[in-house]
N, C-alpha and C positions, 0 to 999 in steps of 0.2 A: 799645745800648751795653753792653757788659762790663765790668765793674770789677772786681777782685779784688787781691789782695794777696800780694806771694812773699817771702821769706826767712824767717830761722829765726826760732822763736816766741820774742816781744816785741821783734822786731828788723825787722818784716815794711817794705815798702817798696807805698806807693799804684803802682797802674799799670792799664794798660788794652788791652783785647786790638782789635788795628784791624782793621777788615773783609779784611786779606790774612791774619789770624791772626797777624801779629807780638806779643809784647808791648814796648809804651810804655811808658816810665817816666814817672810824676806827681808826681815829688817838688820840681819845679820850682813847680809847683800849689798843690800840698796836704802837709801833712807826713803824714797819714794818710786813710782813706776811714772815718769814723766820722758821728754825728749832726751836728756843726759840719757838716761837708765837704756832708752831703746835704740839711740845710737852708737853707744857703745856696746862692749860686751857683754851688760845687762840679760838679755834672756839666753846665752852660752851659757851663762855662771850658773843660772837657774836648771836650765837643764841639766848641767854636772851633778848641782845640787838633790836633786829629786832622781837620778840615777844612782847615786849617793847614799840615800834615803838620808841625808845631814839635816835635814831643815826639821824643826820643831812644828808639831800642830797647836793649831790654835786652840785655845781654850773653848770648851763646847758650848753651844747658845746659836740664837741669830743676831749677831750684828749686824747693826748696818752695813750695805754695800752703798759703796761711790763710785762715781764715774770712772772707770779703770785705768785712764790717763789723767793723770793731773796737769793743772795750768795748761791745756793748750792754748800755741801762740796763737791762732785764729780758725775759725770754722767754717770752711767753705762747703755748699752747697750748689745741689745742679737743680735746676727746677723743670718741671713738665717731660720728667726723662722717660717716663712712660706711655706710651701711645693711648695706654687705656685711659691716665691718668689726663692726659692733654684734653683727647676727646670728652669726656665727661665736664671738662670746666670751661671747654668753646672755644679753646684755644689754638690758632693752630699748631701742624706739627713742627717741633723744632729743626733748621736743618745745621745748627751746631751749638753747643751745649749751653744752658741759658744757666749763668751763674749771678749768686749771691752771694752775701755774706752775716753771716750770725754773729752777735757780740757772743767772745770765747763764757764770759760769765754766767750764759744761760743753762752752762752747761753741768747738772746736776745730779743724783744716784739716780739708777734705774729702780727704785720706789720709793725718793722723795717725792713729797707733794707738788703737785706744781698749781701756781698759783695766777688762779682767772684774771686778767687785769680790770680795775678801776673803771666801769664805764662798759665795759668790750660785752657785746652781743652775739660773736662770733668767733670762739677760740673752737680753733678742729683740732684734729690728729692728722699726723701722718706717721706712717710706719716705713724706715729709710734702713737699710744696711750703708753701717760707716765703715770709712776707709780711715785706718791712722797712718801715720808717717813716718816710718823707721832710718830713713835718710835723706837727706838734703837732696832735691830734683831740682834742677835749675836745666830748664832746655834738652829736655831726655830726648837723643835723637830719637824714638821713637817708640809706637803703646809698647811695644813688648817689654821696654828697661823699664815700663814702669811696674815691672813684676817687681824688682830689685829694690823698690825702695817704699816695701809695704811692711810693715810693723803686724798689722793683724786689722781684725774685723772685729766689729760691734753692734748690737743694737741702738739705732738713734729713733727718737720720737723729735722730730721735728713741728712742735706745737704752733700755731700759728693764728692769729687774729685777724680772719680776711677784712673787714672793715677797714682796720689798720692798713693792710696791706694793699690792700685795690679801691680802697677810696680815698683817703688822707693822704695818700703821695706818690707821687709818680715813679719814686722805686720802693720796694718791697719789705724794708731793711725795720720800717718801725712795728709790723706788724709780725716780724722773726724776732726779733732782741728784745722782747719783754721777758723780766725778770722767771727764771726756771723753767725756761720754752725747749730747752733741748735736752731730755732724760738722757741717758748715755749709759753700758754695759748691759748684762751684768758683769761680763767679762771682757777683758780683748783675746780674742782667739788668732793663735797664733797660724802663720799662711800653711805652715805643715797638715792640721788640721782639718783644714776648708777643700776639701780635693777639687771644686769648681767651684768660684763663687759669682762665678756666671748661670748659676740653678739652683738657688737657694731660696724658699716657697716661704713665705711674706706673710703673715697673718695680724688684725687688729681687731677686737673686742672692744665695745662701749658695753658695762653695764651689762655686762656676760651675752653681747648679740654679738656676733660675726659683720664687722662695714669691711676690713677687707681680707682680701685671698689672691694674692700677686707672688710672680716668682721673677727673680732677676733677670732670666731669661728675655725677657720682655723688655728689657731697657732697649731705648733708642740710641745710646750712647754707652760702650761698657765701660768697665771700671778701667782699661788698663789705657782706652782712649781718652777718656774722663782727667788723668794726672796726666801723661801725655800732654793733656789739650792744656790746662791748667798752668804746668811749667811752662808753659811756652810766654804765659803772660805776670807770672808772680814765682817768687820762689818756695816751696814746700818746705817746710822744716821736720825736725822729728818732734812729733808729738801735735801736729797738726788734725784736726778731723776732717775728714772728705766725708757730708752727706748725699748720699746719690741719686736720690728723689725716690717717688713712692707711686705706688701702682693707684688704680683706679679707688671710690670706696671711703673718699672724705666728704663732709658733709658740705663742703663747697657745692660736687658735683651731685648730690642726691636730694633734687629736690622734696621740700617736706620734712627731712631728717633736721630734728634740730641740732644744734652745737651745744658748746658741752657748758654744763651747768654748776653749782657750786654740790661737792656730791657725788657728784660720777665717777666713776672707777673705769680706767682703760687699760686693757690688757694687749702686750706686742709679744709679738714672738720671731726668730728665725730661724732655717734649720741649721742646727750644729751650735748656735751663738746664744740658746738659753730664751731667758723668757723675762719683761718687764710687768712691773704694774704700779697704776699710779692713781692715786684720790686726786680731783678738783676742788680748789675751795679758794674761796676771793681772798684780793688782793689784800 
C-alpha cells in the first residue's frame, strides 16, 4: 500500500495510490497520515477501504505531493552505514552505528525546492532509504521485534552542508538541520509491499549524470539491527523517521565534483518506493 499526501504545504490532504494507480482520497478516514493514523487502525481501514472500492478519487491534475508522514516527532539518522560510503570520505569503518540527528522541520515534499543556505559552499546529496515508525519501541528485545514496529519505507534525501558539518563544530547537527535538508516520500510504502528491504538498488542523478548506484545490501548495519540498537538508547514513537545512511557517490567523497549550486536539479530513486526530484536555489 501507498500512502502519501497532496496539496500545498500545511494544507496537505491523507490519500492513497490503488493498485490501477489512481489516487484516493482519505479524508473520509483520517484527517491526516501522521503517528495517530499509523498506530492505530489507520492503514486496516484503508485497506477495507480500497478492497471496498468506497474511497473517492481525487480530482485529475498534479498536485503537489508532501512528505507522506506528517509532523514527525524526530529524525534520526545513521551515518557512514555503508563501507563504500565510509571508505570514499577517509573514515574509518564503523564497528557500531554512528547516529545523529535532524531538526524534524527539514522535513519536506519529495519535489519541493530545497534551499542552498546563506554562505554554504558545500551542500551534497545523499540518497538514504527511510524507516518510519508504526509503533512505540522502547528496549525491543531484539533485531528481529524490530520487524513489528515498522510503519513502511520512504525515499529520504538527506541534503547536507559538509562545511557546516566537519568544520564549524564538533558534532554534525548544524550542517543536517538547515531549513529543507531532508526531501521525504513520494510515498510511505507499506512493509507488505517491500518483500526485502535489505536489496533495494539506490540510485541519485545531479543534473541528469549518475553520482550514485548503491543497493541496501551493502549496509554495515541493517535496518532491523539499526531500531534494535536505537531503542536500546531513546524511544521510537509512531511517526518517527529512521535515515539509514547512503552508499558511496556524494560529492564529499569525489574529488573534483563540485556541490550543488543554485540551479541544479537532483534526481533519487528506490526500488519499489518511486522516484524524487528537486531544484537548488539559495537561501
Amino acid at each position: 500500500m501507498k500512502l502519501l499526501r497532496v496539496g500545498p504545504p500545511g494544507r496537505e490532504r491523507p490519500a492513497v495510490l490503488d493498485p490501477g494507480g489512481r489516487l484516493r482520497d482519505l479524508s473520509a478516514l483520517t484527517d491526516d497520515i501522521d503517528g495517530a493514523f499509523l498506530a492505530g487502525d489507520g492503514p486496516q481501514r484503508v485497506r477495507a477501504a480500497l478492497a471496498g472500492d468506497s474511497l473517492p478519487e481525487l480530482e485529475p491534475g498534479q498536485p503537489r505531493i508532501g512528505a507522506p508522514v506528517a509532523r514527525p516527532g524526530k529524525v534520526v539518522c545513521i551515518g557512514l552505514n555503508y563501507r563504500d560510503h565510509a571508505e570514499e570520505t577517509g573514515a574509518p569503518i564503523p564497528t557500531s552505528p554512528v547516529v545523529f540527528m535532524k531538526d524534524p522541520g527539514t522535513v519536506v515534499g519529495p519535489e519541493d525546492t530545497v534551499l542552498i543556505p546563506r554562505g554554504s559552499v558545500k551542500t551534497d546529496w545523499e540518497v538514504e532509504l527511510a524507516v518510519v515508525v508504526g509503533r512505540t519501541a522502547r528496549y525491543l528485545p531484539s533485531p528481529a521485534a524490530a520487524r513489528e514496529v515498522i510503519a513502511g519505507y520512504a525515499i529520504s534525501n538527506d541534503v547536507s552542508e559538509r562545511e557546516y558539518q566537519l568544520e564549524f563544530s564538533g558534532q554534525w547537527d548544524l550542517g543536517k538541520s538547515c531549513e529543507t535538508f531532508n526531501p521525504l516520500g513520494p510515498w510511505l510504502v507499506t512493509p507488505d509491499e517491500i518483500h526485502d528491504p535489505g536489496a533495494l538498488g539506490l540510485r541519485l542523478w545531479v543534473n541528469g549524470e549518475q553520482r550514485q548506484d548503491g543497493n541496501t545490501r551493502n549496509m554495515i548495519f541493517g535496518i532491523d539491527h539499526v531500531l534494535w540498537y536505537l531503542s536500546q538508547y531513546m524511544v521510537l514513537r509512531p511517526g518517527d523517521v529512521i535515515n539509514t545512511g547512503t552508499p558511496a557517490g556524494v560529492a564529499l567523497g569525489l574529488p573534483g565534483t563540485p556541490y550543488l549550486r543554485p540551479g541544479d536539479r537532483v534526481e533519487l530513486a528506490i526500488d519499489g518506493l518511486g522516484r524524487q526530484r528537486q531544484t537548488f536555489t539559495p537561501a
